[in-house]
C-alpha positions in Angstrom: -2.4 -6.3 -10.3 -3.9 -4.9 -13.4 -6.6 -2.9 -10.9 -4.1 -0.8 -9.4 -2.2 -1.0 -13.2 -4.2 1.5 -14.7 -4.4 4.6 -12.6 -0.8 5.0 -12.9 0.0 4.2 -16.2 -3.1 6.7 -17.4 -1.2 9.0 -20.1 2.1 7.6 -19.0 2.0 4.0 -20.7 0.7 1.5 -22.7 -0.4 -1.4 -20.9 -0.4 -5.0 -23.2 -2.1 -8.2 -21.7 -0.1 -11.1 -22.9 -0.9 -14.6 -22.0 2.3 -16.5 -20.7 0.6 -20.1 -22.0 1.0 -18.8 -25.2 4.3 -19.1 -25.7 6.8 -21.9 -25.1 9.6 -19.5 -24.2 7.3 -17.1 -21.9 6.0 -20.6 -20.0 9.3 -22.0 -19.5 10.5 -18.5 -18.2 7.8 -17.9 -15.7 5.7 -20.6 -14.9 3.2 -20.4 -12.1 4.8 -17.3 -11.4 1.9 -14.8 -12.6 1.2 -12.4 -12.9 4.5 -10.9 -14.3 4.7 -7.3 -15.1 7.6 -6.4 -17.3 8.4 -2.7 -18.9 11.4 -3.4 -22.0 12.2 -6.6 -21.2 12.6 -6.5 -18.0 11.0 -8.0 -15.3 9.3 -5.5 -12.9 6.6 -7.3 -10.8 5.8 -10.9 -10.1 2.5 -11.5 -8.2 2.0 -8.4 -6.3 2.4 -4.4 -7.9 5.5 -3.6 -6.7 4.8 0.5 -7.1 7.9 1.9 -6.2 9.8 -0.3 -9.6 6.6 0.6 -11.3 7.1 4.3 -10.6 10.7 4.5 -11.5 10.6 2.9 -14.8 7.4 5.0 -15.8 8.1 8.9 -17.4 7.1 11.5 -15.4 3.8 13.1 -16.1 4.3 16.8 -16.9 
């Protein structure tokens, strides 16, 4: 997921690694269910990119 990550968030986000074992709460909340992309605390991809959510959450480049 992170591969096709970058490209689009180049100059449109910041993109944080964040281990879900490292946390109580996060491994409780998701599991074996990783890779989990989230953008403000919501939940936008679990396992596979899902672009389109990506896209709309992300600002628009000028």
């Amino acid at each position: 997921m992170l591969e096709e990550l970058v490209p689009l968030c180049r100059d449109r986000a910041t993109i944080r690694v964040l281990d879900t074992d490292s946390r109580e709460d996060w491994r409780l909340a998701y599991g074996q269910r990783v890779p989990v992309l989230c953008a403000e605390g919501r939940e936008i991809s679990v396992a596979r990119l899902d672009r389109d959510a990506l896209l709309a959450c992300l600002p628009a480049l000028p």
